[in-house]
Structures are given as structure tokens and as C-alpha cells.
NUTI-770596 format. One record per residue (C-alpha): x, y, z; residue number from 1; residue in three letters. Coordinates in nm, 2 decimals. Layout:
N
{node {X, Y, Z}, NUM, 'ALA'}
...
***
This chain:
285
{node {17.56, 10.85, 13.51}, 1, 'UNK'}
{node {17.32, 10.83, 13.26}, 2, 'UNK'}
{node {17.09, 10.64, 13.47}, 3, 'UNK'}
{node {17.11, 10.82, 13.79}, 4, 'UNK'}
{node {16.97, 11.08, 13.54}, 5, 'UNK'}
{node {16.69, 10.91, 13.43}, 6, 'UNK'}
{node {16.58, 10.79, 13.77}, 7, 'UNK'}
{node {16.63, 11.15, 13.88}, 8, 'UNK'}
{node {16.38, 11.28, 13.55}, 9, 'UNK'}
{node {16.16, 11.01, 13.67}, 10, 'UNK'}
{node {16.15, 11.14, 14.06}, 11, 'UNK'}
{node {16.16, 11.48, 13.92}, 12, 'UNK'}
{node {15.81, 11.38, 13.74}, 13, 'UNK'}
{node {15.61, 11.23, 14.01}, 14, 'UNK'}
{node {15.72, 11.54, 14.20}, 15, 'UNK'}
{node {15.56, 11.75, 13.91}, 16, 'UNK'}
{node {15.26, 11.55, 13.92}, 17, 'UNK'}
{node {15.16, 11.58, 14.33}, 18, 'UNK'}
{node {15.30, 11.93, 14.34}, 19, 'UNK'}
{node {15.09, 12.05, 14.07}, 20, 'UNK'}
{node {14.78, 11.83, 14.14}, 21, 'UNK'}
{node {14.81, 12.03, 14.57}, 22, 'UNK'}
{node {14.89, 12.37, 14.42}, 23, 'UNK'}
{node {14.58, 12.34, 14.23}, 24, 'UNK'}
{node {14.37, 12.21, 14.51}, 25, 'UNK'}
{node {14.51, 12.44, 14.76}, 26, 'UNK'}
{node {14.39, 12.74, 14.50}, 27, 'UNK'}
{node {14.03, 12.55, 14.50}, 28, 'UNK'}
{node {14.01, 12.58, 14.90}, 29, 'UNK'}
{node {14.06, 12.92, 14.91}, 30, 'UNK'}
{node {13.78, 12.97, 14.69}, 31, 'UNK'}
{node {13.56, 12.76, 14.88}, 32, 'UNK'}
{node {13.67, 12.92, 15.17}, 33, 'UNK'}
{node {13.54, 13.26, 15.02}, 34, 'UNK'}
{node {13.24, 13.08, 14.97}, 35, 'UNK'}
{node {13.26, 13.09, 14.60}, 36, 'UNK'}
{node {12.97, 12.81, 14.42}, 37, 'UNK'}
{node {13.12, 12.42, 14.46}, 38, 'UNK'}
{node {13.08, 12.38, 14.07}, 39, 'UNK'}
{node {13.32, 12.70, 14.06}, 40, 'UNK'}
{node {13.60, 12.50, 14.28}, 41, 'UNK'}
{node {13.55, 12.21, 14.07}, 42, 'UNK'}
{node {13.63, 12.40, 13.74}, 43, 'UNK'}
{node {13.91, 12.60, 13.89}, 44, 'UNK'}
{node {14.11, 12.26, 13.99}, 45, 'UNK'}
{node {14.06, 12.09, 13.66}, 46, 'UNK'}
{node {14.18, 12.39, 13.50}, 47, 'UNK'}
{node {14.49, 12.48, 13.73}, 48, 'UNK'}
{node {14.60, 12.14, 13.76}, 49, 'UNK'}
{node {14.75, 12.09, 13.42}, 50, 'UNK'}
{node {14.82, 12.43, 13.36}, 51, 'UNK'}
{node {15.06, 12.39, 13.64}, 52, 'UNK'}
{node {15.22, 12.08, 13.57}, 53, 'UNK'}
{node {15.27, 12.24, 13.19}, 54, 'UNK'}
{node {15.43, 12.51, 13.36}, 55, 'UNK'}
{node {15.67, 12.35, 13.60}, 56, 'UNK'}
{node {15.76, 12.09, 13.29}, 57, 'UNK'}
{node {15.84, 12.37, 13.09}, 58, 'UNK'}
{node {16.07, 12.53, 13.36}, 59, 'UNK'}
{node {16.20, 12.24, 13.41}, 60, 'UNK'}
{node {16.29, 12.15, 13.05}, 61, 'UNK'}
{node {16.41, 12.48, 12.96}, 62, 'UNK'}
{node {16.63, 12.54, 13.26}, 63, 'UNK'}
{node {16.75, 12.20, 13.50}, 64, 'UNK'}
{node {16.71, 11.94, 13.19}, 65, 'UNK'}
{node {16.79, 12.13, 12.89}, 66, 'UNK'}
{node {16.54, 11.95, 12.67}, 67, 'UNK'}
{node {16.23, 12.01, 12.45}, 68, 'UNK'}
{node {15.89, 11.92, 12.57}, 69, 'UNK'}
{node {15.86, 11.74, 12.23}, 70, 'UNK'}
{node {16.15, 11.52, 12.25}, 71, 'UNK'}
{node {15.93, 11.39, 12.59}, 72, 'UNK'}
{node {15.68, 11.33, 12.34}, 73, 'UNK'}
{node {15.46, 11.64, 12.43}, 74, 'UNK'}
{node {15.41, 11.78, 12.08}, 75, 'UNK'}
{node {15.21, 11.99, 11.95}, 76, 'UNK'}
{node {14.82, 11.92, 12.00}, 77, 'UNK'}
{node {14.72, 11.66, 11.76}, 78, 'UNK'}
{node {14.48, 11.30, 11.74}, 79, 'UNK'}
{node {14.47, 11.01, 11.49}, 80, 'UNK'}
{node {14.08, 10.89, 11.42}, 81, 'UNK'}
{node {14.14, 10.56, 11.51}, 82, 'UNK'}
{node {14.25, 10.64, 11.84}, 83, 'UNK'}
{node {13.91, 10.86, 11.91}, 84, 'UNK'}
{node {13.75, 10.57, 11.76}, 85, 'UNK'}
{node {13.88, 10.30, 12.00}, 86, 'UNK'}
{node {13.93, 10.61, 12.29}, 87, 'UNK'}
{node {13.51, 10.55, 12.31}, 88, 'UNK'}
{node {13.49, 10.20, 12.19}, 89, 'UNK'}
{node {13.73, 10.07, 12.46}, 90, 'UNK'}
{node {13.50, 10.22, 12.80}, 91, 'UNK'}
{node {13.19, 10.19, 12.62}, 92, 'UNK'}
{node {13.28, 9.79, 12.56}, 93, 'UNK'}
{node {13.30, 9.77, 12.83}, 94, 'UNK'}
{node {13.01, 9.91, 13.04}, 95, 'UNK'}
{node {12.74, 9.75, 12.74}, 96, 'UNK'}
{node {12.95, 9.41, 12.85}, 97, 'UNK'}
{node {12.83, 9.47, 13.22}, 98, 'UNK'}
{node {12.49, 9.57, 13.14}, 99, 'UNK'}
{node {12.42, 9.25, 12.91}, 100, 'UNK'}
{node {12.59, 9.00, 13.04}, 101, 'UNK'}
{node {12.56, 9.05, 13.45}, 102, 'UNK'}
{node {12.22, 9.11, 13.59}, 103, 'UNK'}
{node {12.19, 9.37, 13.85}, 104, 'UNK'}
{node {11.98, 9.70, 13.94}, 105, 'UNK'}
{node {12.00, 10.07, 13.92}, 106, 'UNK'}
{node {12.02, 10.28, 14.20}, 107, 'UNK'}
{node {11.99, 10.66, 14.23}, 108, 'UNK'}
{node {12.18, 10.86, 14.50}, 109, 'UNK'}
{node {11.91, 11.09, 14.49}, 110, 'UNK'}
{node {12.19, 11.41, 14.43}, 111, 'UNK'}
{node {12.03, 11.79, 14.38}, 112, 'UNK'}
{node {12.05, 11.92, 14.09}, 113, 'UNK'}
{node {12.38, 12.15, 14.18}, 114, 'UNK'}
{node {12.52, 11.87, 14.31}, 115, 'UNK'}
{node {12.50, 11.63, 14.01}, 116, 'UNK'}
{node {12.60, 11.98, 13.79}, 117, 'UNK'}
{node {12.92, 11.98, 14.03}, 118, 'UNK'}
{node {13.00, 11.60, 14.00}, 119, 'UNK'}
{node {12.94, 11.61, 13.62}, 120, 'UNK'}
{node {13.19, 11.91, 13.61}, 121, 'UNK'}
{node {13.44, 11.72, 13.82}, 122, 'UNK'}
{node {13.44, 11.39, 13.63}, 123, 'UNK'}
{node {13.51, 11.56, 13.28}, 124, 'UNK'}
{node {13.73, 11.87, 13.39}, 125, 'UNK'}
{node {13.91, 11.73, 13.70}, 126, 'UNK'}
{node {13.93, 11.31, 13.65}, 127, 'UNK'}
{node {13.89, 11.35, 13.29}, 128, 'UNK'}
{node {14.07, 11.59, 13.07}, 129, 'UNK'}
{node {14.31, 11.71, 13.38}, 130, 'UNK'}
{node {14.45, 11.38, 13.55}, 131, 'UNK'}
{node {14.46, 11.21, 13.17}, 132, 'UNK'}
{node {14.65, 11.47, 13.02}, 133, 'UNK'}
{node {14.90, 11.52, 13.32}, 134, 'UNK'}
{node {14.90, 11.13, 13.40}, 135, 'UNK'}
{node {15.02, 11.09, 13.05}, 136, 'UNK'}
{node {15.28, 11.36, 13.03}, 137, 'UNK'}
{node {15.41, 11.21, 13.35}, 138, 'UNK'}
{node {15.44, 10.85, 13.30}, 139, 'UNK'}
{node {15.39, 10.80, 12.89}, 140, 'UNK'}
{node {15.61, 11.12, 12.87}, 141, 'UNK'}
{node {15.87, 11.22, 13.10}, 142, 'UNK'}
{node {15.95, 10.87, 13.26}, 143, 'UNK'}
{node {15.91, 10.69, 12.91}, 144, 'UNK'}
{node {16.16, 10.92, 12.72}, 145, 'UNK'}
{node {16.45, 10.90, 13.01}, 146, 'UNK'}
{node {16.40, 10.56, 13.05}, 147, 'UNK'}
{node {16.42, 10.48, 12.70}, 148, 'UNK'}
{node {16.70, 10.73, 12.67}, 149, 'UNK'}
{node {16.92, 10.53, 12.94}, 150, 'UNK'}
{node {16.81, 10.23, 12.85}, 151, 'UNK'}
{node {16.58, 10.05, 12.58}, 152, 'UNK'}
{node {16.21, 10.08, 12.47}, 153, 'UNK'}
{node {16.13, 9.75, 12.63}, 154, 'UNK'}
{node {16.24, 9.87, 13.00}, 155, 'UNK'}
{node {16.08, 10.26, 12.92}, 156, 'UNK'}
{node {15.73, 10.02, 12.83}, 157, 'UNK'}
{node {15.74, 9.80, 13.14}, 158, 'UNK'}
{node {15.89, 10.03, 13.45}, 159, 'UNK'}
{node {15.65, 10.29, 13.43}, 160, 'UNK'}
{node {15.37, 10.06, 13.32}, 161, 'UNK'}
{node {15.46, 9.92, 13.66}, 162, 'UNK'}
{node {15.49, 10.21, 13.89}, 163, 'UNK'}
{node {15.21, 10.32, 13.73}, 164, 'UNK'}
{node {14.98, 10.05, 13.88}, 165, 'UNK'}
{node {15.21, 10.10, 14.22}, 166, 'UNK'}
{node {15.09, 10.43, 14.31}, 167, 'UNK'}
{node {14.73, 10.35, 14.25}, 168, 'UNK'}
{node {14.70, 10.15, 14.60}, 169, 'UNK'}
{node {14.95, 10.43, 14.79}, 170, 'UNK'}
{node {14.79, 10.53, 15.07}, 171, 'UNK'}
{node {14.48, 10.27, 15.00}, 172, 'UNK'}
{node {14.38, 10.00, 15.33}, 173, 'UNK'}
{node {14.33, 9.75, 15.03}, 174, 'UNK'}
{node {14.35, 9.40, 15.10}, 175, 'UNK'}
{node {14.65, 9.16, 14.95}, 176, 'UNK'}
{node {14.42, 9.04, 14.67}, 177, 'UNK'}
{node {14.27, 9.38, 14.64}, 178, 'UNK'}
{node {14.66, 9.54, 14.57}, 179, 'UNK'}
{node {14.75, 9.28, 14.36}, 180, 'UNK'}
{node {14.47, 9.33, 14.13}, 181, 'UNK'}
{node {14.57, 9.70, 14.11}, 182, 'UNK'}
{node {14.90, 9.63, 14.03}, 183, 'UNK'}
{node {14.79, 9.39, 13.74}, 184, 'UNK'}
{node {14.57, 9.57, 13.57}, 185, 'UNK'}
{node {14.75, 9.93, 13.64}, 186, 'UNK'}
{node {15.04, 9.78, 13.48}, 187, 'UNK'}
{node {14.86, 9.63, 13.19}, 188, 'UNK'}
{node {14.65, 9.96, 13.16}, 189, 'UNK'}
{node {14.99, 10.11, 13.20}, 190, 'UNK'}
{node {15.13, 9.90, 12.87}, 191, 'UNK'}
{node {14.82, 9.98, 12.71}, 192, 'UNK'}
{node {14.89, 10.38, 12.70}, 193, 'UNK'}
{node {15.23, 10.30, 12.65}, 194, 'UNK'}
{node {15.16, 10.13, 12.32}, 195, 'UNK'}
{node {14.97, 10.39, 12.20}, 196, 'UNK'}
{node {15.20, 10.65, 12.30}, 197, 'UNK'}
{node {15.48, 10.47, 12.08}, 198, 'UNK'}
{node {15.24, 10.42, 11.76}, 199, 'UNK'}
{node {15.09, 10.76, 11.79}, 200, 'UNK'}
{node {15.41, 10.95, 11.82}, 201, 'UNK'}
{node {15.33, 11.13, 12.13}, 202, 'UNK'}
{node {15.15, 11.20, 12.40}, 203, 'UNK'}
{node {14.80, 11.31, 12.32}, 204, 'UNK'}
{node {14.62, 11.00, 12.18}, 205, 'UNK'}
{node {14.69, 10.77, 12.47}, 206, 'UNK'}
{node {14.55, 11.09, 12.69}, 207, 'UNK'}
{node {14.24, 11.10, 12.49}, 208, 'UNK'}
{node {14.23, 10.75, 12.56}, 209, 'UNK'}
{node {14.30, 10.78, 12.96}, 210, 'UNK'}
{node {14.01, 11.09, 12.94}, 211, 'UNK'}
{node {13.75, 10.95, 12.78}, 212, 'UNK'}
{node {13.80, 10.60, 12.99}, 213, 'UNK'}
{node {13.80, 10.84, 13.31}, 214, 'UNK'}
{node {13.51, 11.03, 13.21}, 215, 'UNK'}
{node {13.27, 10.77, 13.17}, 216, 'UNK'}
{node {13.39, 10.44, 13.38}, 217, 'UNK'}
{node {13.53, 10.69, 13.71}, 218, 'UNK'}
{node {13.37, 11.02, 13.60}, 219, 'UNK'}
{node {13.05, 11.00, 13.84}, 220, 'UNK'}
{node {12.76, 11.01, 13.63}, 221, 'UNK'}
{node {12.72, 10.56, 13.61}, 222, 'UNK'}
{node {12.91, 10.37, 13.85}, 223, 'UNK'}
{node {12.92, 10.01, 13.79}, 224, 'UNK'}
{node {13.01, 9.85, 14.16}, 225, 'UNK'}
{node {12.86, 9.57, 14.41}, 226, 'UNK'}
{node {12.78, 9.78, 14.63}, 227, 'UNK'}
{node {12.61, 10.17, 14.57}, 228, 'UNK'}
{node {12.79, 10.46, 14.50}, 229, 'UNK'}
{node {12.69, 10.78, 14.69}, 230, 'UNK'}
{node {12.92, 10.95, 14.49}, 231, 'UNK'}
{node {12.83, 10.89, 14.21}, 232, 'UNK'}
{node {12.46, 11.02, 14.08}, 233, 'UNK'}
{node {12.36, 10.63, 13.93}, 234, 'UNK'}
{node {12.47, 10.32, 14.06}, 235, 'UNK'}
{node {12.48, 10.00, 13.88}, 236, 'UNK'}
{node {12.50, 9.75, 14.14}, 237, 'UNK'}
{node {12.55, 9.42, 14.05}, 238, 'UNK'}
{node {12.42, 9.09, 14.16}, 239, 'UNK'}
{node {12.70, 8.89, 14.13}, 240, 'UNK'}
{node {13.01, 8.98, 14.38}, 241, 'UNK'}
{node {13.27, 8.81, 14.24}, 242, 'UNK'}
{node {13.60, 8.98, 14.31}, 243, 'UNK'}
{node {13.75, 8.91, 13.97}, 244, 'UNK'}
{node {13.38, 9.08, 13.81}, 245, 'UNK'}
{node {13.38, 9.36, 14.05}, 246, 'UNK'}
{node {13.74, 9.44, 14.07}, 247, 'UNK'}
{node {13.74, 9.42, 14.44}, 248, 'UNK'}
{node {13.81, 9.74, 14.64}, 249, 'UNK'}
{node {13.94, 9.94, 14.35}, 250, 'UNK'}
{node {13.64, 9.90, 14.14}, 251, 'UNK'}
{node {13.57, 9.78, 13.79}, 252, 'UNK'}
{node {13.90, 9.92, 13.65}, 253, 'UNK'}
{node {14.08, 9.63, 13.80}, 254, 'UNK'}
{node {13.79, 9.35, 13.71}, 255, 'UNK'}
{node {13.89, 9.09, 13.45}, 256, 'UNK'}
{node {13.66, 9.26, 13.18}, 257, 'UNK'}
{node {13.86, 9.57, 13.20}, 258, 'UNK'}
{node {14.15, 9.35, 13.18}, 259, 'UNK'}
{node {14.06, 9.20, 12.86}, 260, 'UNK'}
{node {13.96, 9.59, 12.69}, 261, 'UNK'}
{node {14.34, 9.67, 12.82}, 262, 'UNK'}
{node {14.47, 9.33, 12.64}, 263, 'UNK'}
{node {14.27, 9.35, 12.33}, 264, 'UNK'}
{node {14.30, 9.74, 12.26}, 265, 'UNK'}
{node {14.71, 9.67, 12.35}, 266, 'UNK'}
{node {14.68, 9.39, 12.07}, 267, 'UNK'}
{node {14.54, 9.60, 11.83}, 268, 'UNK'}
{node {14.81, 9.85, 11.90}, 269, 'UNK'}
{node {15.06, 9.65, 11.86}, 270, 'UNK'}
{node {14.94, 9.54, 11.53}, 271, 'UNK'}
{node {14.98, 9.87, 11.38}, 272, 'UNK'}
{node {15.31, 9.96, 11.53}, 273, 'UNK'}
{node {15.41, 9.64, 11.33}, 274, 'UNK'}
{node {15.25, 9.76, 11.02}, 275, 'UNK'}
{node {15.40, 10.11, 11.05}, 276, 'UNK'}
{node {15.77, 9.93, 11.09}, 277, 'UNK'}
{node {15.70, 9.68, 10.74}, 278, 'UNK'}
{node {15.49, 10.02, 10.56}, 279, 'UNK'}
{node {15.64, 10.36, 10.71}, 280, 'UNK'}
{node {15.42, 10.55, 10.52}, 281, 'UNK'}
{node {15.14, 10.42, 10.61}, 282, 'UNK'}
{node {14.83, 10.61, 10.85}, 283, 'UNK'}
{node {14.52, 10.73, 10.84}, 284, 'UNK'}
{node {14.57, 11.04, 10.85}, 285, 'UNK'}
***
């Protein structure tokens, strides 16, 4: 039984995730459709989009499931410097390793002003703070705490590590090698957070992490691709078109240099999960 109930909690998340993430959209439209400014759409969505899905976890909590948010790991607000530290390092590593070590040239989509305003808005609000924060209650909070629940830490760090790299090629016309490097590196991205999650005690550092690595890798302001980015207001498009250096379909997220932030910051994290089991008392905070 008490796994039916865990795979239920877990269903029950996703749900909470798309139902929230459309409500919100669906309240953007309307706007647009009463011609309100496209900067104006872009903050309403970011901001009703976890609102929502604290909402419908609350009621869910409080009334189906019978449980606190906290025991899901969704505690009160609250960061450990290291993990700001690293939430920067980690994308930033990573774009300086582009620049430097693969040539390539910078291209401008040539975006109005109120149109970069409205992307910049987008990227930090909406793909940033938004989908990090609700991403991480979902899979790093929810799914991890039922899984774990029903059966050990080691399954609640690998299953939704997993489905968590699944759903990024739903819906995508990828090719085979394309979806498998999703899968690889969503699930190893997916450990990442994970790890975090467990050392930090909750939610909230590994979705710092998640924003800050949305914000400036997938937020729109510098795209790193083979190919330019209309979406995005500068393009870095490199020479080289090496699947495993551009990441394929899905972008730089799934390249092997992302991989390797993902492995070394999940090192690191690992490290001081093991110092905290030999020193309990020990932080830096």
C-alpha cells in the first residue's frame, strides 16, 4: 500500500506542476488578449506560476495527504553560503570554459529594446526563480520525500533523478542520440539537486542552484549554441559542432562540459554530506 501511495504523491506532483505552470499561462493570455504590455504578461506568469503550485501543495498537504510542507522538505526560506557560492560558480564555469577553450563568434539578434526588457524579465522571473523553485518542490520535494518514505534514500535519489531527465524530451522531435543525451545529463543534473537537497536539508539551496543555472545558461540574455539563437538577444555560436560540445538538439545543458559541472559540483556535495555524517555539528552557518 505504501507504495501505491508514493507513486500516487508522485503523479499527484507532476499534476501540480503542468496544472499550475497552464493556469498561470492561461491568466497571461488574457492579459495579452486585453492588450496589456508583453513585459507585463511575462511578470504576471513568473509570478502566478509558483504561487499556484504553493497553493495547490498546500491544499493538498493539509487536506488529501495530511502532511506538512516541511516534512517534503519545503521549509521555511533559508540558504547556506556555500551553496550561493557554487549556485554562480557552477554556470559561470561553465560559460568562461566555452569562451576560452572553443573558438567561435558573437552574434546579435538585433531585439528592440522592449523586446530584450521582456526576454530579460522572462529568463529571471519565468525560467529562473519560477520553474527552479517549483521544479524543485516537485521532484527534490514531493517525489523525493514519498519515495524515500516507501522506500530508501538511494531509490528517492535515482527515480526522480531519472524522470526528471525523461520529461525534458516529452513532446521534443529529438533524435535517438539527441534523447539519450537528455536523459544522461537530466538524470545526472537530477542527482546533482538531489544531493544538495539532502545536505542542505531542504528544498531552497538546490533551487537557488536550478535558478541561477537557468537564469544565465537558458535565461536569454547569452546563448551558447552552433547555430544562432533568435531567441535569445546574443548568440555565441560556435565553431566546432561536435554533438558531445554542443549538446545536440537540447543545447549546451546536455554537452559533456555541463556534464562534468553536474559530476564535479555532485562530488563536492557528496563530500560534505560525508563530513556532516562523521562531524554533525559541523556548517557554515
Amino acid at each position: 500500500m505504501k507504495y501505491l501511495k508514493a507513486i500516487g504523491i508522485s503523479v499527484l506532483a507532476i499534476a501540480l506542476l503542468v496544472v499550475s505552470q497552464v493556469a498561470a499561462g492561461e491568466i497571461s493570455i488574457i492579459f495579452m488578449q486585453l492588450g496589456s504590455p508583453e513585459w507585463l504578461d511575462a511578470l504576471i506568469c513568473g509570478i502566478l506560476y509558483p504561487v499556484f503550485a504553493f497553493l495547490i501543495a498546500k491544499f493538498l498537504m493539509d487536506k488529501l495527504l495530511h502532511q506538512k510542507l516541511s516534512e517534503n522538505g519545503i521549509t521555511p526560506f533559508g540558504l547556506k553560503l556555500k551553496w550561493v557560492v557554487l549556485a554562480i560558480l557552477l554556470p559561470a564555469g561553465v560559460i568562461v570554459s566555452y569562451l576560452l577553450i572553443f573558438p567561435g563568434e558573437y552574434v546579435s539578434s538585433g531585439m528592440s529594446n522592449s523586446r530584450a526588457f521582456e526576454t530579460v524579465l522572462t529568463g529571471v522571473l519565468y525560467t529562473g526563480i519560477a520553474a527552479g523553485i517549483v521544479e524543485e518542490m516537485v521532484f527534490r520535494g514531493f517525489i523525493f520525500h514519498a519515495l524515500e518514505k516507501a522506500w530508501n534514500t538511494w531509490v528517492a535519489l535515482i527515480v526522480p533523478s531519472l524522470l526528471f531527465g525523461v520529461v525534458h524530451i516529452i513532446g521534443m522531435d529529438f533524435s535517438f542520440g539527441s534523447c539519450l543525451l537528455v536523459i544522461v545529463a537530466g538524470t545526472a543534473v537530477g542527482i546533482m539537486f538531489t544531493l544538495i537537497r539532502i545536505e542542505s536539508g531542504s528544498i531552497w539551496c538546490s533551487a537557488l542552484v536550478h535558478t541561477m543555472w537557468n537564469i544565465i545558461i537558458i535565461g536569454g540574455v547569452l546563448t551558447i549554441s552552433g547555430a544562432t539563437d533568435e531567441y535569445s538577444i546574443a548568440t555565441y555560436v560556435l565553431g566546432m559542432k561536435s554533438f558531445a560540445i554542443t549538446g545536440g538538439e537540447f543545447g549546451i545543458e546536455s554537452s559533456v562540459i555541463s556534464l562534468a559541472g553536474y559530476v564535479i559540483v555532485s562530488f563536492l556535495a557528496v563530500l560534505m554530506i560525508k563530513k556532516h555524517r562523521l562531524d554533525p555539528g559541523s556548517d557554515d552557518e
